[in-house]
N, C-alpha and C positions, 0 to 999 in steps of 0.2 A: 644650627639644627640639622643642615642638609649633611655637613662632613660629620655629625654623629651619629645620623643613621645609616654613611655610608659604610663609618668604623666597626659598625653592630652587624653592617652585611658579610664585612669583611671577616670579621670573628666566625660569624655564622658561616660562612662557606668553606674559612679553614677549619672549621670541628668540623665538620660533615664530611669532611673531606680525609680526617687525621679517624673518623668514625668508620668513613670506608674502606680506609686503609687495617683498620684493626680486622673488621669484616672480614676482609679478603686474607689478612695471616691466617686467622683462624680458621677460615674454608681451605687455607693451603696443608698449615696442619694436621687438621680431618683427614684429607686424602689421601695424609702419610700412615693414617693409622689403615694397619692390616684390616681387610675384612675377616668376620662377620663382627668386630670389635663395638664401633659403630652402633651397629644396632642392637647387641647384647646388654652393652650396656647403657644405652637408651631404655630398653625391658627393664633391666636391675632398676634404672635407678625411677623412671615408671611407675610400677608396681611398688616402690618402696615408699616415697612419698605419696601415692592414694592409699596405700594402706593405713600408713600413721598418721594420714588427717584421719580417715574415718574413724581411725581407732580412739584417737583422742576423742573426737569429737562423740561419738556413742558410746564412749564409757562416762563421758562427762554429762550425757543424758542420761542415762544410768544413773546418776548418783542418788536423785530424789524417789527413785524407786523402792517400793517399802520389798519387796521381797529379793532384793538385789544386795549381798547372794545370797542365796539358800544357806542350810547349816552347813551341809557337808562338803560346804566350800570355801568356809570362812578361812579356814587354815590358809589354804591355798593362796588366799587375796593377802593374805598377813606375809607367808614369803615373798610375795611380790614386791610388797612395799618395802624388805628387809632389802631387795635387788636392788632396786632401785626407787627415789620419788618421783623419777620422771615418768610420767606412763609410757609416752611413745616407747621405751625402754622394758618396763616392767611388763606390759602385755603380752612381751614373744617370751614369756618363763612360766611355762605351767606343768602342773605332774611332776613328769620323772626330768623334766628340768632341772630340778631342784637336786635329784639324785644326782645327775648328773655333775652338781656343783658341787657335793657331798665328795665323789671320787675324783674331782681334778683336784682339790685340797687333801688327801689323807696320804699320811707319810708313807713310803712303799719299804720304808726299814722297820714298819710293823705292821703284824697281820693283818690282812684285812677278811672279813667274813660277811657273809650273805651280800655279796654283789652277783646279780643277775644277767650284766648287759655285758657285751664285748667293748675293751677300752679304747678304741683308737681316738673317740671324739675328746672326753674328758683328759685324754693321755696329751691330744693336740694343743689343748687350750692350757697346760701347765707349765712351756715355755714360754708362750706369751702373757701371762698376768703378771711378773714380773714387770714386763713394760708397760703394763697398765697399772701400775700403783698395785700389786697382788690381788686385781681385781678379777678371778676366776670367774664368774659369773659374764662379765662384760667379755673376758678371752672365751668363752662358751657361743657366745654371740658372734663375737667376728669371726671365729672360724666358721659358722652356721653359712654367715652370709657371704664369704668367701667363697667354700662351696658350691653358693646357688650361683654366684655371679660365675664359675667355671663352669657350673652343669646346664647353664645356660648356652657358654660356646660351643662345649662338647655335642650339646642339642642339636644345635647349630650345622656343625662339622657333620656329625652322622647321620640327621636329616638332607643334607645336600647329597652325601653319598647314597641312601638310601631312596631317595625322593626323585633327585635327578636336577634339582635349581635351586636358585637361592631361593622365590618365591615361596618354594611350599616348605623348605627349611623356617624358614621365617611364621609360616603358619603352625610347622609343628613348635615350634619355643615358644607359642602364641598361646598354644593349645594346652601347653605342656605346664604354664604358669598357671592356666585356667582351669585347671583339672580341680572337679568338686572342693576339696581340701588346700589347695595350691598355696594359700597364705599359709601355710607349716614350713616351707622351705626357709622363709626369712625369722623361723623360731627360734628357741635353743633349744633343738634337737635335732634326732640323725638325718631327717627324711633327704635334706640340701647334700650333705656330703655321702651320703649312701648313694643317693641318686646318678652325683657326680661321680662319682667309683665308678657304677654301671655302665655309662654312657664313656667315658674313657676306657674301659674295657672292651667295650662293642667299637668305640672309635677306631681304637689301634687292630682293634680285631681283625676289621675290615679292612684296612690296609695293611695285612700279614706282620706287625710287628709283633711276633707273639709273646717276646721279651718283655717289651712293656706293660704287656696285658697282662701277663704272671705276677709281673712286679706292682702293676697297679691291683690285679687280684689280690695279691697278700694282704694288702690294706685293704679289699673291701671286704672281706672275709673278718678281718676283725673292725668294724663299722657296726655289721649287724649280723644276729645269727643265721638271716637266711640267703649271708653272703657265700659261701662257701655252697651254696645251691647253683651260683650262676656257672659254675664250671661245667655243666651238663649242656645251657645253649652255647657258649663260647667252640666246647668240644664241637656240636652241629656246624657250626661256622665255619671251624677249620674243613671238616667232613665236607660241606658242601663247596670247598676250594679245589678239594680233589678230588671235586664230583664222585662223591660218596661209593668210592671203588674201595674194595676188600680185596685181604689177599694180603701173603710175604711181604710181597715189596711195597704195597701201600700203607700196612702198618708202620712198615721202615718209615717211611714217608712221615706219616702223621707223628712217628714218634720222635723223631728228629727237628721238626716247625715245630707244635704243640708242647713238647716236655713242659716248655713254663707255666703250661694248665697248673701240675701239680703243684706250685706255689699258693695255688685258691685254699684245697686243704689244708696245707702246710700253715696257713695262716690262719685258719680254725684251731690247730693241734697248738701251737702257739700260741693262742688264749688258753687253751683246756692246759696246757704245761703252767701259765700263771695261774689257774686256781691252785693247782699242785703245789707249787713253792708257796701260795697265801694261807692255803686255806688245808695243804692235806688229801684233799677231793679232787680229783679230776675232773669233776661234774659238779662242781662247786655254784655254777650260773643256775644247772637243771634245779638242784634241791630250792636254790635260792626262790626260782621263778614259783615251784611246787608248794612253797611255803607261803610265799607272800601274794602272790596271784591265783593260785587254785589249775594253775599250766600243766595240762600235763598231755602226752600225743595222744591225739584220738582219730578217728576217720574222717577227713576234711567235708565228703560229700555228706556224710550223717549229719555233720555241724551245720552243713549251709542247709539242708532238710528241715532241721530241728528249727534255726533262725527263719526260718520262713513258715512253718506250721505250728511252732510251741512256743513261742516267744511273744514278750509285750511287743504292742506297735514300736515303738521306736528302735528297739532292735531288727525288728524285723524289716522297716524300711531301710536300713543299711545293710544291709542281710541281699533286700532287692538292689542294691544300686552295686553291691559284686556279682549280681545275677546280670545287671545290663553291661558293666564292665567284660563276664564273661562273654554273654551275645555280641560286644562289638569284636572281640577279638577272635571268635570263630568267624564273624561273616568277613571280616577284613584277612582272613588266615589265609589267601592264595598269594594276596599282593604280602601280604605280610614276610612268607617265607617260615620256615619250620622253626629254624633259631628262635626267634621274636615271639611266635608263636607259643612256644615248649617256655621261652623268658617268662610271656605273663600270667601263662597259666602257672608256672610255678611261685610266681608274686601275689594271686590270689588264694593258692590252695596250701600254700606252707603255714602264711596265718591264720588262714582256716583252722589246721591242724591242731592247732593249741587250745581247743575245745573254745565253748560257750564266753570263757572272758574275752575272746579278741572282740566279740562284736561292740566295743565300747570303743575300739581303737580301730574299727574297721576299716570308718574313710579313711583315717591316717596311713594306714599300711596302703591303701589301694592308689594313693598319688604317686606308689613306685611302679607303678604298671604303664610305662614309655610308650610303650606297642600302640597302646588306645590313641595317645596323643600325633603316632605316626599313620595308622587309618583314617582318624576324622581330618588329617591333612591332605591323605589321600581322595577325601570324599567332596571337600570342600574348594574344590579346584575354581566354583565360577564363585564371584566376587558378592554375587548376592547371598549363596548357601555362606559363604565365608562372614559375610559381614553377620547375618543371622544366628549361626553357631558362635559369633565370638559375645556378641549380647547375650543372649542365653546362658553362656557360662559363665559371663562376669556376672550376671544377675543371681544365678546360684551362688556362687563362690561367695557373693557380697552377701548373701542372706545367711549363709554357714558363717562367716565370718561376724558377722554380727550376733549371731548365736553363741561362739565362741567367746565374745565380749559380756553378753549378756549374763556370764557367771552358768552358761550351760555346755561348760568345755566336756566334760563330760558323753554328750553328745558323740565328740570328735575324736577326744584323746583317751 
């Protein structure tokens, strides 16, 4: 009896022992991984498994619900189920999702008519469904979440620069997830990879590679159309490298760093030339948006006026939450810097412009506005404002998200 419980001790010391040793590779390995890695994708992978428990879990409350969905959503749930049967899956494909699955599938050796969006996402996701079993939908999705997992480090990188430590970089990716609408990033759609454009654009910005930043411009310029906007703060950026001197030889200057700005357009003219080869039109996107959404330019401040005094409630309260958007980014505008500044007001006031329909898509457009997420990092320096501002946002976000689930996307998207 005694030498068999001394053989069970002996087992037992050497697994704890062969357990420690695992322990300790694995802590060795971590250490080799580069920072901010670590902890990015600790956020990825985070945020991704509480979303899809909650997700399953309150659509699966949902089910017995008698007005779950409404009519004008049934369609929507029917594509879903066409994506996929699994929900964790099928919940991040709503709207122009779907669209989106429509253009990575249609042959480019015939015409194509009334496409509205710029290609780069649906154009990404066409080499890889081949490796998925021609699963276009599911390559929709992983480039999505690729994307957020890089716009995440890039957060990362240009909050350390901008901020000054890893501490408050770490708050703005914190922030930046938590932002109202924040579970759209791990959707299928642009907001993840637009974002990440953005944020590698200002990355490199800031460390003068202007090279990259052109070249990373061209593709964000066809991501979304109000890429080919960001080349106005990028310009500020350079300008304020050379401390914003005019003149001969400063122009030299700026035009000799800078030239790869013009890559931002270039990559706009580059969409409008494929309407031209598909479709004949140049402006093939504008008629499409003009036809099928009611899009057309109007005066940004009249829209946010109108949303706010002519509008049903529920417009109108997203209408107020780009009016507190804009309040944080004027009060934060000294620390902020002009660039950042001139960024998010152009990220609130271009989808303005598209008249009375953005307000359905309001929060969605407003999770690209960076700037907010880098002032409430700057506001939230002691550990109790921090810990209070991150509850807060996750409590929002988790009530928008469950609204989202509840067949009232609509709301959102």
């Amino acid at each position: 009896m005694d030498s068999g419980r001394a053989v069970a001790q002996r087992r037992w010391r050497a697994a704890s022992a062969r357990g420690l040793e695992l322990r300790r590779a694995a802590a060795r390995a971590a250490g080799r991984v580069p920072a901010p890695w670590p902890y990015v994708v600790g956020v990825f992978l985070g945020t991704k498994i509480v979303l899809s428990v909650v997700g399953v879990l309150a659509l699966s409350a949902f089910d017995e619900v008698p007005w779950a969905p409404p009519p004008d959503e049934t369609t929507m749930r029917e594509q879903q189920r066409a994506i996929s049967g699994h929900r964790a899956l099928a919940l991040w494909f709503a709207w122009d999702s779907f669209l989106y699955d429509h253009l990575a599938q249609l042959p480019l050796d015939e015409p194509w008519r009334e496409f509205g969006f710029p290609l780069l996402y649906p154009f990404l996701a066409r080499p890889l469904a081949p490796l998925l079993g021609g699963d276009t939908a599911l390559a929709l999705l992983l480039v999505a979440n690729v994307a957020f997992l890089l716009m995440l480090f890039y957060a990362h990188r240009l909050g350390e620069r901008l901020l000054g430590d890893d501490a408050a970089a770490r708050r703005f990716v914190r922030y930046l997830v938590l932002l109202p609408a924040g579970f759209l990033f791990q959707a299928a759609l642009t907001e993840s990879l637009f974002l990440c454009l953005a944020l590698a654009t200002f990355h490199y910005a800031e460390r003068r590679r202007w090279l990259l930043v052109g070249v990373v411009g061209f593709f964000l310029a066809l991501s979304r159309s109000v890429g080919f906007f960001v080349v106005l703060p990028l310009a500020l950026v350079l300008l304020r490298q050379h401390g914003y001197r005019l003149g001969p030889r400063a122009w030299w200057g700026y035009v000799r760093a800078g030239w790869p700005l013009a890559l931002l357009p270039a990559g706009w003219l580059t969409f409008m030339a494929f309407c031209r080869w598909q479709s004949g039109d140049w402006f093939a996107y504008k008629h499409a948006q003009e036809k099928g959404w009611g899009i057309r330019v109007q005066n940004p401040l009249a829209v946010l006026w109108h949303g706010l005094t002519g509008s049903p409630p529920r417009d109108a309260l997203r209408v107020w939450v780009a009016v507190l958007v804009l309040v944080v980014l004027v009060a934060g505008a000294r620390r902020l810097g002009l660039p950042y500044l001139v960024y998010g007001l152009t990220m609130v006031m271009v989808p303005l412009s598209m008249g009375p329909p953005v307000y359905k898509s309001l929060l969605r457009y407003l999770i690209a506005v960076f700037p907010v997420g880098l002032v409430l990092a700057r506001w939230a320096r002691h550990a109790g404002a921090d810990a209070w501002l991150t509850a807060a946002l996750a409590l929002l976000q988790g009530a928008l998200f469950v609204t989202w689930l509840a067949y009232w996307t609509h709301f959102i998207i």
